[in-house]
N, C-alpha and C positions, 0 to 999 in steps of 0.2 A: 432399453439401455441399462435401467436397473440391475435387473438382472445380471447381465453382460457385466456388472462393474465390480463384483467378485470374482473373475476369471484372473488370471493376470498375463492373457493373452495380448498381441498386437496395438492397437490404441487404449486399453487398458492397462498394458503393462506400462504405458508411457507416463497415462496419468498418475498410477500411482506413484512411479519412481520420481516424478515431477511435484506431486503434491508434497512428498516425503521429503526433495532436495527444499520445498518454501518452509516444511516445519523446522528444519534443522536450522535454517537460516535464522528463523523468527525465536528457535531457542538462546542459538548464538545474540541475537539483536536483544535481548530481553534478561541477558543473563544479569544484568546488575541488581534490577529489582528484588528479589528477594534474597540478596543475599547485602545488601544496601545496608544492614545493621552492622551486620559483621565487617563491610568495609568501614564503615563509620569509625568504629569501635578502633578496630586496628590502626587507622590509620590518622586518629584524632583529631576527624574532621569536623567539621561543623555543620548543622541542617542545612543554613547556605548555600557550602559547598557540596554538598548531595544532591540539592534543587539543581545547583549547577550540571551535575555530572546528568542526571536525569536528562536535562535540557538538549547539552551535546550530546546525548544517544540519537539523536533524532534533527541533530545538526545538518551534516553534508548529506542524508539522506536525501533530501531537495532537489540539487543539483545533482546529486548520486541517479537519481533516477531516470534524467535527462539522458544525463550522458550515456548511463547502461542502455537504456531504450532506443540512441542511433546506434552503440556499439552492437547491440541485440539484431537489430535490423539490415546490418552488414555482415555478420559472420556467423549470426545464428544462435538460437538457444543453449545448443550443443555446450560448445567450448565454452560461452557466455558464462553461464551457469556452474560450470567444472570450475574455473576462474575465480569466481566468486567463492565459490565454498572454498576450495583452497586456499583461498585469502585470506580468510578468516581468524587460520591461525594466528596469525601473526601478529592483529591488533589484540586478540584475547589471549596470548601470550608474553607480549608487553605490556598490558594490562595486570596482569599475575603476579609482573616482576617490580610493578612501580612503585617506587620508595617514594615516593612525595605527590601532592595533589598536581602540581604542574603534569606530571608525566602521566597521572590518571590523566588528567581533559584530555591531552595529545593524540594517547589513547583510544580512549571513548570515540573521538571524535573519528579519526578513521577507522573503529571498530562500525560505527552511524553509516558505513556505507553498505555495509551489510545488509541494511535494512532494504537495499531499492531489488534485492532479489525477486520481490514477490512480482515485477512487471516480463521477467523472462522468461518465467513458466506460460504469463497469459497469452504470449507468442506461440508457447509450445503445443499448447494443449490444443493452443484455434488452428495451429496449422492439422494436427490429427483428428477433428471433429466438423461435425458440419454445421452450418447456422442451426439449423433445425435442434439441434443440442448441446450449442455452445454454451448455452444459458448453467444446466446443469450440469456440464463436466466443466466450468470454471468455477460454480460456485461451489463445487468437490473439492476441486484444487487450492480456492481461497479460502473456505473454512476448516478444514483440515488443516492446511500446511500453515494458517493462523490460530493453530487451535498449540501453536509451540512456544504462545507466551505463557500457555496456561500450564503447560507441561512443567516449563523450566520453573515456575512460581510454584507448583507440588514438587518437583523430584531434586531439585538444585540444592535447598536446604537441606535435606535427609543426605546426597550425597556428599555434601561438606562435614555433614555431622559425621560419620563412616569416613569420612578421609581423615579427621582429625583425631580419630581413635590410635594413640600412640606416638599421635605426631607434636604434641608441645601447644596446640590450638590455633593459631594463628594462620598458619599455613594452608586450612581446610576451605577459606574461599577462593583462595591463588591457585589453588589446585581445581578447584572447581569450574573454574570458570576456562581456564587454561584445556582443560578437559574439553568443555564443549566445541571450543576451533578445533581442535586435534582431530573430536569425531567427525566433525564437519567437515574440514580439509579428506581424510579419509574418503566417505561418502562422492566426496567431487571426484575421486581417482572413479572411483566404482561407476559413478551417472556418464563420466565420458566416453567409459569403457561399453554403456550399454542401454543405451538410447538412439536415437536417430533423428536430425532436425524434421525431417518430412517420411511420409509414407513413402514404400516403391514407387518409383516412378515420377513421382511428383516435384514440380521447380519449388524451390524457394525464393520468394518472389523477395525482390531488394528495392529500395530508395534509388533512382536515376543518380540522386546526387546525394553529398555527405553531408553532415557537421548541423543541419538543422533544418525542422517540420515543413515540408512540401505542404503548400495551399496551391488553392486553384484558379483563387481569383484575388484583383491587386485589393480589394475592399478584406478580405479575407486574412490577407499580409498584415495591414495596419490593425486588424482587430488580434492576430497573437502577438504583435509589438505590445499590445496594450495589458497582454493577460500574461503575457512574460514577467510584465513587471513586478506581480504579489509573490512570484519566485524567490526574488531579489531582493524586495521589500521585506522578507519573513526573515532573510540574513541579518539583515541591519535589526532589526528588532532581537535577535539572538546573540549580534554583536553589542549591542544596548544592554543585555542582561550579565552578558560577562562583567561588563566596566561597571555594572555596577553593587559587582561582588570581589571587586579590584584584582580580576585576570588582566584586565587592559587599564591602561590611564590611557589620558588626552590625546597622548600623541598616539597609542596605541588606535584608539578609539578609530581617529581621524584616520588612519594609515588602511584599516581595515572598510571603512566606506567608501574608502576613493579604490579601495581593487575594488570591493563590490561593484561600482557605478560603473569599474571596466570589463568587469564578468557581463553585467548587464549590455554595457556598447559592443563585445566581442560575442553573443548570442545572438545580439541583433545583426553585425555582422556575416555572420555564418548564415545566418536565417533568411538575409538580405543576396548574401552569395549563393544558396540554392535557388533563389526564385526570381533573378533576376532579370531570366529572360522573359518570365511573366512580368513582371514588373515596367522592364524596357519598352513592353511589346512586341517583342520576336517570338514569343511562344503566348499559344492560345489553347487551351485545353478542349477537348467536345467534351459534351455534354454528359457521356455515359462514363468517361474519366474524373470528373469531378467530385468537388464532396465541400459539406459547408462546414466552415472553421466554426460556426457558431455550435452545431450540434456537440464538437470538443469540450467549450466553455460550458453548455449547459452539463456536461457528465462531470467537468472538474470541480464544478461548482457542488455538483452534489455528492461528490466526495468528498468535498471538506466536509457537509454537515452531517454527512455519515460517517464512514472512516476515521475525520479529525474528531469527531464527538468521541466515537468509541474512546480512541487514544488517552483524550483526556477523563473522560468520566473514570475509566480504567483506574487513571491515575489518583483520584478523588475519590471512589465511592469506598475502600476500608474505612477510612475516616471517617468519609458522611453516615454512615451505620453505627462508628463506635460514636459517636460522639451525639448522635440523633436521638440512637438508641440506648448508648449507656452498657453498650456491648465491649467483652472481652476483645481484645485485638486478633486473638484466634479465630473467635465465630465471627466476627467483621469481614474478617480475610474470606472466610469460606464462603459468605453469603456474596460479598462481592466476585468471587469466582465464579460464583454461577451465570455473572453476566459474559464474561470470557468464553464461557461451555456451552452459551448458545448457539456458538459459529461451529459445532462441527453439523447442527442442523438448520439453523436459521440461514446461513448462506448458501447452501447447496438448495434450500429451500427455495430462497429468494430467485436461483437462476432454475428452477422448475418449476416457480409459479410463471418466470417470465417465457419460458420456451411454450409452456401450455396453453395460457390465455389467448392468446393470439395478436396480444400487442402490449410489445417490450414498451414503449410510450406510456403506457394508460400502469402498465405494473409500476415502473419507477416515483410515476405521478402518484399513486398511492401509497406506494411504500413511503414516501417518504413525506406525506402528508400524515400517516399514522405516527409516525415518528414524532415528526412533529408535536402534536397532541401528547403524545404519549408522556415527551421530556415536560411537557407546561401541567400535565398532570403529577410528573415528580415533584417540579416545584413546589407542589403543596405540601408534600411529605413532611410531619414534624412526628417531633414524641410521642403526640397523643393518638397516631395512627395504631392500628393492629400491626405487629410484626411480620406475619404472612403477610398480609395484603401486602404490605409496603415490596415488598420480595416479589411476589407474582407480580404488580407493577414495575416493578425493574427488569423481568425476563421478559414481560411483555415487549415494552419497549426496546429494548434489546432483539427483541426480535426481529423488530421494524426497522432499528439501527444495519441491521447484517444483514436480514433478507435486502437491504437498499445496497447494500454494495454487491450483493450477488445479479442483482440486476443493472447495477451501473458497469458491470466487467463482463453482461452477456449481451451488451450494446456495442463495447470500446473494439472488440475484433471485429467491426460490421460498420465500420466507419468507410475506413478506406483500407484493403487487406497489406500490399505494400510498404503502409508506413507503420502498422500496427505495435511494434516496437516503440514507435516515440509518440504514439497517440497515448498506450498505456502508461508510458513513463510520464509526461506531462499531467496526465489523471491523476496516477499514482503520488506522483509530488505534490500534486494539493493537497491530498491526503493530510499528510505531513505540513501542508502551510495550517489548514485549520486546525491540527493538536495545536502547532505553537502556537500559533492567535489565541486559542480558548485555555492554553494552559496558562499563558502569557497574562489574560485579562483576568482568570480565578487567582493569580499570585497578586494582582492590586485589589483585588474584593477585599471587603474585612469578612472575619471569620467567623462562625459561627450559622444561624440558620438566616440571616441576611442573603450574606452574602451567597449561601447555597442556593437560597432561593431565585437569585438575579442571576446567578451561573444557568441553572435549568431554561430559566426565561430565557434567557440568551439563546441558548440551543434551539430551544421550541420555536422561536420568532424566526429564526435564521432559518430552520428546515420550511419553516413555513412560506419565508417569503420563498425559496427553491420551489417548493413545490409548485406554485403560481407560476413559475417560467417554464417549469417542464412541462404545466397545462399548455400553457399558449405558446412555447418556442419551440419547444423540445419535437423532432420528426422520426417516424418509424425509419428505421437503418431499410435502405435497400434489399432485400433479398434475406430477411429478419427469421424466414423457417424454409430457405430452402436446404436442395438434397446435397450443393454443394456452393462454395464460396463463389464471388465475385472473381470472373476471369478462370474460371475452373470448372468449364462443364466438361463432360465428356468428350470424346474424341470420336468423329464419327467412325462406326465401326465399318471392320477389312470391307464385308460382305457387301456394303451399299457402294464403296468406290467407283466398280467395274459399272454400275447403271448409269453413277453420277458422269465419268467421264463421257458415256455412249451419249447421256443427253445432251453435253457440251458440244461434243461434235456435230 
């Protein structure tokens, strides 16, 4: 496959055009970051309101992901995707234009849906590849097309600086940013134009029913009742953060809890309305149809503490280096880049340790026990470390961070192949609940090497106790290195027919 994956033939030409539509995405998701001074500056905000806008980048991405994952699962990557990037424009547009902090969060906020992109490619890529290498051309697709936070963090700044040449100054991040939807919308024309949901010949398999996650069994029903809820719960906790940087008052507060608890009753709803003939008892699944809702919870689970780690460490280690180490804010930034620049190898990594070994199970369970260690070994980190060292312990770690999500995304197509759209998108939203939980619990830490320290611990204890479940919960996916997916083997060939039917008669 190596080899094969600089061609830009057939299922390679898919991946790359796939991996390319999650970088642009993840450039657009990511555009405020470095350019977050210059908005500050111009539009004389406050650190507050910057934490804030931070925050909402990564708002409705939540539910964003849900939803794209049964829209994804109904019409396909194809359009899915074209859609998306298209759309883009339009909040980093309005974004460009907005004269006051109100109309940035508005903004932002459904600029944040942008970010659920990255669960329509993992549709894409598993319907062109076979288990046997899903591992490694999804963790192509995720570390690549996530390697466009890193992008826009080097090239965003340099291109504001070049756009502001003549232009009065002010203008050079509105433009920049405004820029990146434009490309993106672009690109969406181009991906529709020339891609394909499936190979020749091949069905694309859909959900029987709409609106919410097919289980199998009624034990299985009440346990995503139960795992829906930290969904919902990370809302309110984001709603919590707005009121109290006074976007919402009281009544604001209260008005936005009570939709929450009815987003929460209208999912369970939906989720109640696809499986209620299982539920009722008028539908009984066999055996070779089924799939256990528990193996979901162990992969989302360890997506928060991989995935939501990255997110937030991201968001923390310039700081934690300038202020550790006594570091320039320049060399801060670069040192902490290098933990961003481990995903165009650590993830593709991580999904070709898991296709090789011979069991995705025992890879996630270490990756993410290294991890683990790895973050309670940052803990220690103070001044009086070596410089290097402290650095090669962050790539390290960081390695173990990516290579664990490359192997928790060469599981999630190997669940159940039909719903794999909103297996992904449910995964995928954890993601995003643990950045905000972990981003959430370092803005109450106090500052300094305390609180960096209890940050670390926190991650370390958290992957750790994960780890422990994917020991003992966590099951090999069905059919984890075969030649072809679940419900998709060959078709017997013309030549054997003519004997088959002679022996029937």
């Amino acid at each position: 496959m190596l080899k094969e994956l600089w061609t830009f033939r057939g299922r390679y030409r898919i991946l790359h055009m796939t991996w390319f539509a999650f970088f642009l995405s993840f450039v657009v998701w990511f555009n405020l970051a470095p350019l977050a001074t210059a908005v500050q500056a111009d539009m004389g905000l406050t650190a507050a309101q910057i934490r804030t806008l931070a925050i909402c980048n990564v708002a409705l991405t939540v539910p964003a992901r849900i939803i794209i994952g049964m829209v994804l699962d109904r019409f396909g990557p194809r359009i899915t995707y074209s859609l998306l990037l298209m759309y883009a424009a339009i909040p980093c547009i309005i974004f460009s234009l907005a004269q006051n902090f109100s109309q940035l969060v508005i903004s932002r906020l459904a600029l944040s849906i942008v970010g659920a992109g990255f669960v329509i490619g993992i549709r894409m890529v598993a319907e062109w590849f076979p288990p046997k290498e899903i591992g490694t051309a999804e963790g192509i697709y995720g570390g690549w097309g996530n390697f466009g936070s890193a992008a826009a963090a080097f090239t965003l700044p340099t291109v504001a600086a070049v756009l502001t040449f003549g232009a009065g100054g002010a203008i050079n991040w509105r433009v920049a940013i405004a820029l990146t939807g434009i490309i993106a919308a672009v690109y969406g024309v181009i991906y529709f134009n020339n891609v394909q949901d499936t190979p020749p010949g091949k069905v694309y398999q859909k959900p029987k029913r709409h609106g919410g996650l097919e289980v199998t069994s009624k034990r299985d029903f009440w346990f995503l009742m139960l795992m829906n809820i930290p969904l919902v719960g990370i809302l309110c906790v984001l709603a919590w953060r707005l009121g109290k940087v006074g976007l919402l008052d009281g009544t604001g507060l209260a008005i936005t809890y009570l939709g929450l608890l009815g987003l929460y009753l209208f999912q369970a709803y939906k989720c109640w309305d696809v499986n209620k003939d299982l539920m009722t008892g008028k539908k009984r699944y066999p055996a070779e149809d089924r799939y256990t809702f528990t193996q979901v919870a162990l992969l989302e689970l360890t997506y928060v503490v991989n995935f939501g780690s990255e997110l937030a460490v991201v968001s923390m280690l310039p700081a934690f280096f300038e202020n550790t180490f006594g570091l320039s804010k320049q060399l801060a930034g670069m040192i902490a880049a290098s933990y961003a620049f481990m995903n165009l190898a650590a993830r593709p990594g991580g999904g070709l340790i898991s296709d090789t070994l011979g069991s995705r199970k025992w890879t996630m369970t270490v990756l993410t026990g290294g991890m683990g260690i790895g973050y309670l070994m940052m803990s220690g980190v103070t001044g009086t470390w070596w410089l290097p060292l402290a650095v090669i312990l962050t790539m390290a770690c960081s390695f173990f961070v990516q290579a664990g999500e490359g192997s928790t995304f060469a599981m999630v197509p190997l669940i159940k192949r039909r719903i794999t759209g909103q297996v992904a998108g449910n995964v995928g939203a954890y993601g995003n609940v643990g950045a905000v939980a972990y981003l959430t619990m370092f803005s109450l830490l106090p500052e300094g090497d305390v609180g960096n320290r209890i940050f670390f611990q926190t991650l370390g204890i958290t992957a750790l106790v994960v780890t422990f479940l994917c020991w003992f919960f966590l099951k090999e996916p069905k059919g984890s290195f075969a030649e072809h997916h679940e419900g998709e083997a060959p078709e017997v060939e013309l030549t054997e027919v003519p004997t088959l039917l002679i022996e029937r008669d």
